[in-house]
NUKOLVO-340680 format. One line per field, with one value per residue: residue in three letters; x, y, z of N, C-alpha, C in turn. Coordinates in steps of 0.02 Angstrom, whole numbers, plus 32768, in hexadecimal, padded with zeros to 4 digits. Layout:
BEGIN
type	(ala/...)
n.c1	(X/...)
n.c2	(Y/...)
n.c3	(Z/...)
ca.c1	(X/...)
ca.c2	(Y/...)
ca.c3	(Z/...)
c.c1	(X/...)
c.c2	(Y/...)
c.c3	(Z/...)
# end
This chain:
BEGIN
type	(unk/unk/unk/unk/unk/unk/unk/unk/unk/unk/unk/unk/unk/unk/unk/unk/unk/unk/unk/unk/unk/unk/unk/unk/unk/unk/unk/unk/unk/unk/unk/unk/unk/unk/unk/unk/unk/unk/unk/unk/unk/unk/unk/unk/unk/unk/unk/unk/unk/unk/unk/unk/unk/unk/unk/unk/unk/unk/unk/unk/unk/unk/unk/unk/unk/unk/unk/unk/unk/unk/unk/unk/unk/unk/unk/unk/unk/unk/unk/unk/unk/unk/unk/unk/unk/unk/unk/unk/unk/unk/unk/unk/unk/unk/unk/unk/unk/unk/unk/unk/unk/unk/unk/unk/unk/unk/unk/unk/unk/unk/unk/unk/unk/unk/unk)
n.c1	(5E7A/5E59/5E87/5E86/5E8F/5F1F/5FA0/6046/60F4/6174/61F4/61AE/616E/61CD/61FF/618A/6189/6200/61F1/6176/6192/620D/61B0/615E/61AC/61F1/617E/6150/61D4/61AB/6143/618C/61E7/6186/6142/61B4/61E1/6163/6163/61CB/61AF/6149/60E8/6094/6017/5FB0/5FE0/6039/5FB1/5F9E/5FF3/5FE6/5F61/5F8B/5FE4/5F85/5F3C/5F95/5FB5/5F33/5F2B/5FA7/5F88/5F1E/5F32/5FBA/5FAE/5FF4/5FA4/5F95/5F34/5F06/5F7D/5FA7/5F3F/5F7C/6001/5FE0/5F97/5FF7/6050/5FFF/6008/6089/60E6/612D/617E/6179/61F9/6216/61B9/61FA/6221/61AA/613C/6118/6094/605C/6092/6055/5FC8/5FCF/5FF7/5F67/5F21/5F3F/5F1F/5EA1/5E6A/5E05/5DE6/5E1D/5DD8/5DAA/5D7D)
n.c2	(5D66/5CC1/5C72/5BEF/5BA7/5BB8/5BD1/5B75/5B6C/5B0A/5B3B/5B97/5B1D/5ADD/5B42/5B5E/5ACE/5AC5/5B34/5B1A/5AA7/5AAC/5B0A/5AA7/5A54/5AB0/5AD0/5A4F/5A32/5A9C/5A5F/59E6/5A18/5A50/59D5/5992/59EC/59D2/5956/5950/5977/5936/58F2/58A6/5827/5866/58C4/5899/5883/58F5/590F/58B6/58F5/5971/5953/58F3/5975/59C9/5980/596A/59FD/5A15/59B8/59F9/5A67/5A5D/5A44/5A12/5A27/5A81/5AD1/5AFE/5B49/5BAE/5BEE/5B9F/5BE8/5C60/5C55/5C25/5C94/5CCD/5CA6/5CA0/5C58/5C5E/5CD5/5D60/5D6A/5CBB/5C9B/5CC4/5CB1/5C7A/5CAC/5D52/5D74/5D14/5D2B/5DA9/5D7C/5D29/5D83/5DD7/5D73/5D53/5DDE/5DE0/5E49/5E84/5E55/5DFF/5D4F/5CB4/5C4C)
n.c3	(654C/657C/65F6/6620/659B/6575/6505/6523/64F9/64ED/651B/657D/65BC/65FE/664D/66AE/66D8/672A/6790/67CD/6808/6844/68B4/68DE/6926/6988/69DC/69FB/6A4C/6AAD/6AF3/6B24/6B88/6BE2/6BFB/6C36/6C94/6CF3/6D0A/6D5C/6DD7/6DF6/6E6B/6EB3/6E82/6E3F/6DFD/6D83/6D40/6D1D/6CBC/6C61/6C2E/6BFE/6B96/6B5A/6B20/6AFB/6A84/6A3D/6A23/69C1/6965/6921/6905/68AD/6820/678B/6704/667A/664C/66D0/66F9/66FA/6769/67CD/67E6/67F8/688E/68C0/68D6/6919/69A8/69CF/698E/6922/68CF/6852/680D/6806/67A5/6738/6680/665F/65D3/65BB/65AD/65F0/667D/6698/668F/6706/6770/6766/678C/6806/6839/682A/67D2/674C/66A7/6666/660F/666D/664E)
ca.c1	(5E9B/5E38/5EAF/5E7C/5EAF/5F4E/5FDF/607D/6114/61B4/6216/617C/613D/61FF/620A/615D/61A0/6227/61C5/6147/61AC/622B/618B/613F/61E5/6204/6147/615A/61F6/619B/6125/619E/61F5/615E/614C/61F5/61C7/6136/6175/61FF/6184/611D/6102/6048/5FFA/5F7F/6010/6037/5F86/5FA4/6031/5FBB/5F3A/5FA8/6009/5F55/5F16/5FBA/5FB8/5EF8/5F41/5FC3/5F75/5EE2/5F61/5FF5/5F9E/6007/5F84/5FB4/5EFF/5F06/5FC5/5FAF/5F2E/5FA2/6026/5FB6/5F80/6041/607E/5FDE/600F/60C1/6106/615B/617D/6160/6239/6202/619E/6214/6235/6160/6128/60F8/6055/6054/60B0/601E/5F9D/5FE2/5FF1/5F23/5EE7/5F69/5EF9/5E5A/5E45/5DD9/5E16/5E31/5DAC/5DC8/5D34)
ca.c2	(5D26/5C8B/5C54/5B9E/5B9E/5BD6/5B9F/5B66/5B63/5AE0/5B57/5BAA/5AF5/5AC8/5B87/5B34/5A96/5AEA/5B66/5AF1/5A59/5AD9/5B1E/5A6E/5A37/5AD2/5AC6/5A14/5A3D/5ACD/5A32/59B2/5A39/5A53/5997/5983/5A0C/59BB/591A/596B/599F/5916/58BD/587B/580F/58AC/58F5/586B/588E/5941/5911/58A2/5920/59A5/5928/58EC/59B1/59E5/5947/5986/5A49/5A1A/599A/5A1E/5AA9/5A49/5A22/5A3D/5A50/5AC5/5AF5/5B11/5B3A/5C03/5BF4/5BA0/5C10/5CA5/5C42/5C1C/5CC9/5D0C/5C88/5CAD/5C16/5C60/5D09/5D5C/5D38/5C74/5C77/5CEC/5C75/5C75/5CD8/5D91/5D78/5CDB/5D43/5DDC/5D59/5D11/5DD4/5DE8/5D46/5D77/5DF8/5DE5/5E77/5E75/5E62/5D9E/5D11/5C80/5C02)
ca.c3	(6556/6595/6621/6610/654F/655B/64F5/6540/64E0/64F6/6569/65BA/65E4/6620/6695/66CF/670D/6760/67C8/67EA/6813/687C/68E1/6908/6940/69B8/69ED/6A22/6A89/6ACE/6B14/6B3C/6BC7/6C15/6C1E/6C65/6CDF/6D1A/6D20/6D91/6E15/6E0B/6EC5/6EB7/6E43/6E06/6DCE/6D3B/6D06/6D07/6C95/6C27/6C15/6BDD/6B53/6B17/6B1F/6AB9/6A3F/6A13/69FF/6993/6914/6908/68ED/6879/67F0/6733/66C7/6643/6652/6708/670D/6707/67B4/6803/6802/6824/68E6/68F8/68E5/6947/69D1/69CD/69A4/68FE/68AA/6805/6801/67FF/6765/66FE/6662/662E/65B5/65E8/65C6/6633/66C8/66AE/66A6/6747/677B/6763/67A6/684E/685D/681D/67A9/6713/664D/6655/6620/6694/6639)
c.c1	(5E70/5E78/5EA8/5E98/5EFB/5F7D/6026/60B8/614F/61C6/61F3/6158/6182/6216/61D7/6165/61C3/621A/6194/6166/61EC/61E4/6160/6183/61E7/61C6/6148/6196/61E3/6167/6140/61CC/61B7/6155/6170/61E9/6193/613B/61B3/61F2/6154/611A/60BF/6031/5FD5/5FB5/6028/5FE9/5F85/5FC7/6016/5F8B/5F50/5FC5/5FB9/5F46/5F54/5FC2/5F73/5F02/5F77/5FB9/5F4D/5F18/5F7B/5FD2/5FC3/5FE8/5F9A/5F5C/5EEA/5F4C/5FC4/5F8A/5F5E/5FDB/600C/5FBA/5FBC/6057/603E/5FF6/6058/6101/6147/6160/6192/61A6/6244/6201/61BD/6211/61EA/6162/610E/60A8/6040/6067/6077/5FD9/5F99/5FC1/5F9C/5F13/5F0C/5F2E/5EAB/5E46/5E3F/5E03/5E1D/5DEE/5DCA/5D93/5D23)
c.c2	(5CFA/5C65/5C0C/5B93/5BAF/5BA7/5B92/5B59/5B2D/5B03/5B7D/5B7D/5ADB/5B0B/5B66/5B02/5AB0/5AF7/5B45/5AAB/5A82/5AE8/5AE8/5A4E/5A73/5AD7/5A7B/5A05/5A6D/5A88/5A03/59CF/5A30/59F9/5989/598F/59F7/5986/5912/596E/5970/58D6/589B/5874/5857/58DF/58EE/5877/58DA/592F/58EF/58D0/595B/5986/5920/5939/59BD/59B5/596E/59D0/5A39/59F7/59B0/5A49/5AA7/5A34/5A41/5A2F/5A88/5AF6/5B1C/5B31/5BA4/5C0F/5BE4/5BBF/5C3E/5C90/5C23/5C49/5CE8/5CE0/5C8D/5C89/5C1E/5CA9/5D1A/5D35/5CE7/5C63/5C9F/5C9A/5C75/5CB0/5D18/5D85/5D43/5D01/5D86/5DB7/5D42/5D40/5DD2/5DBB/5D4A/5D98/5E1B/5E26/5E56/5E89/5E20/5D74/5CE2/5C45/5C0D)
c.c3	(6583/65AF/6621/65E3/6536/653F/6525/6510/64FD/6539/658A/65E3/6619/665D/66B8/6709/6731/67A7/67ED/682F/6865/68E0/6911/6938/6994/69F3/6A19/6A48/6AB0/6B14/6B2C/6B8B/6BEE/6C29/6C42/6CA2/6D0A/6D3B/6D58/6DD6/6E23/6E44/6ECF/6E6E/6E07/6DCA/6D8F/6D16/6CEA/6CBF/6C53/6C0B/6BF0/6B8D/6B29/6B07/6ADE/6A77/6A27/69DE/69BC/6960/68FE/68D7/68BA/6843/67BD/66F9/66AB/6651/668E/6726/6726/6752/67DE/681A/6811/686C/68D8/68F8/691A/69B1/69D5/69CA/6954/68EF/6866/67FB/67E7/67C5/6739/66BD/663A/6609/65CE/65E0/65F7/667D/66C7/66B2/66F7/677D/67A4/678E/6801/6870/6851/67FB/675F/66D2/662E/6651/6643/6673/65F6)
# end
């Protein structure tokens, strides 16, 4: 299987959105606490840039990360379940070979073209 090429069916591209759209959502409240919290504590100017530098740092991580390419859609759940931001539970709904693809590229063993 050439992980880039894969097909997507109707309700494997609608479990997709889901899981995806779920995990950016919970991901970007995982970042708007810590904002809160910072902005809680913050008593000197440096501390608002703290607060900028972290927002631009996580705006960069997550428009690298989120991308839904169908072509790119199987990596990115691999680096959100190895980052712990979803589990296999999440992406029930894809195709099994989509959730053992996932599986492999998780953890880097060999059997899968990626190019």
């Amino acid at each position: 299987m050439n992980v880039h090429e894969v097909k997507w069916s109707k309700t494997g591209r609608e479990a997709a959105r889901r899981a995806f759209e779920r995990v950016y959502l919970k991901e970007c409240a995982a970042i708007a606490a810590k904002t809160r919290e910072m902005a809680a504590t913050a008593s000197e100017p440096e501390d608002l840039w703290r607060i900028h530098d972290l927002l631009t740092r996580e705006r960069r991580w997550t428009d690298e990360k989120y991308d839904y390419r169908y072509s790119v859609l199987l990596f990115v759940f691999a680096r959100l379940l190895n980052e712990g931001w979803i589990a296999e539970a999440d992406i029930q709904g894809l195709a099994d070979d989509k959730i053992e693809a996932i599986r492999y590229l998780k953890t880097g063993s060999a059997g899968y073209e990626t190019g």
